[in-house]
N, C-alpha and C positions, 0 to 999 in steps of 0.2 A: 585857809587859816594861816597859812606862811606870809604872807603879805599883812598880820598883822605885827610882825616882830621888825616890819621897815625900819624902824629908828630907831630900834634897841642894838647897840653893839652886842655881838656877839661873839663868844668862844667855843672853837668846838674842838674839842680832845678826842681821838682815838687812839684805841692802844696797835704799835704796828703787829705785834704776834697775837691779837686775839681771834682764839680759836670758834666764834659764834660771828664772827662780823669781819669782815676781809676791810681794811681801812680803802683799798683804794675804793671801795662801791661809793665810796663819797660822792665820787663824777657822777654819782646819779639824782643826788641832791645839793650840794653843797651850792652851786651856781644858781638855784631857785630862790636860794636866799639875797635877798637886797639890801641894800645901805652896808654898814660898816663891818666888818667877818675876819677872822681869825682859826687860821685849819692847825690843832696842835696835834703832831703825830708822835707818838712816845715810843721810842723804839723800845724793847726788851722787856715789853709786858701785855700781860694777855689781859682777857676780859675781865679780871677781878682790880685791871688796872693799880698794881703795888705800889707803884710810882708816884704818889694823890698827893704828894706834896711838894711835885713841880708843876701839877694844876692847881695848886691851890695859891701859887709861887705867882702863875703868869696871872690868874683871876684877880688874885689882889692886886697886882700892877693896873689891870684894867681900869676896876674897882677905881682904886685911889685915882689914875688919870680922870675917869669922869667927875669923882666929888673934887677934883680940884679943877673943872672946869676944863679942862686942856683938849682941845680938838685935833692938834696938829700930831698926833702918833705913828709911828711908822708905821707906811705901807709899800706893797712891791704889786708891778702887773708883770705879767710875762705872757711871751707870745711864744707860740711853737712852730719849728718851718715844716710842711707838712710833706716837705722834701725827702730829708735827712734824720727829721727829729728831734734837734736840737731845739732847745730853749733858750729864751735871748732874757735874763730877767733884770728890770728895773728897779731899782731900788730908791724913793722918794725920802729927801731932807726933811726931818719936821719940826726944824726950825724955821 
């Protein structure tokens, strides 16, 4: 079923203190997802997520970039040295 949302951008919000879902289990899905993806972490709220109106802040961003056509939106990859730790992150112009 996940391979039907390929070409749907998506947004995915979790809250970082909610008490039913630990955000990082993300690592266990989040990468299954394909095409274009967005991980929004909300610090300083739990499951009943209080916050919904700085998801509703980035949604409409989204929103409007696709009804106005625009494909070029930032995105970042990052790689991890499996040395040390560290994270090396990238950050893409979208202009």
């Amino acid at each position: 079923m996940i391979d039907r949302v390929t070409d749907i951008p998506k947004l995915v919000a979790v809250s970082a203190d909610d008490q039913f879902m630990m955000f990082d289990w993300t690592n266990m899905w989040y990468d299954k997802f394909q095409g274009e993806k967005r991980l929004m972490i909300l610090p300083n709220n739990d499951h009943g997520l209080q916050d919904i109106n700085m998801v509703l802040t980035q949604w409409g961003n989204l929103v409007r970039s696709l009804a106005q056509g625009k494909t070029n939106r930032p995105s970042f990859t990052y790689t991890k040295n499996s040395e040390n730790g560290m994270l090396s992150v990238k950050i893409s112009d979208p202009s």
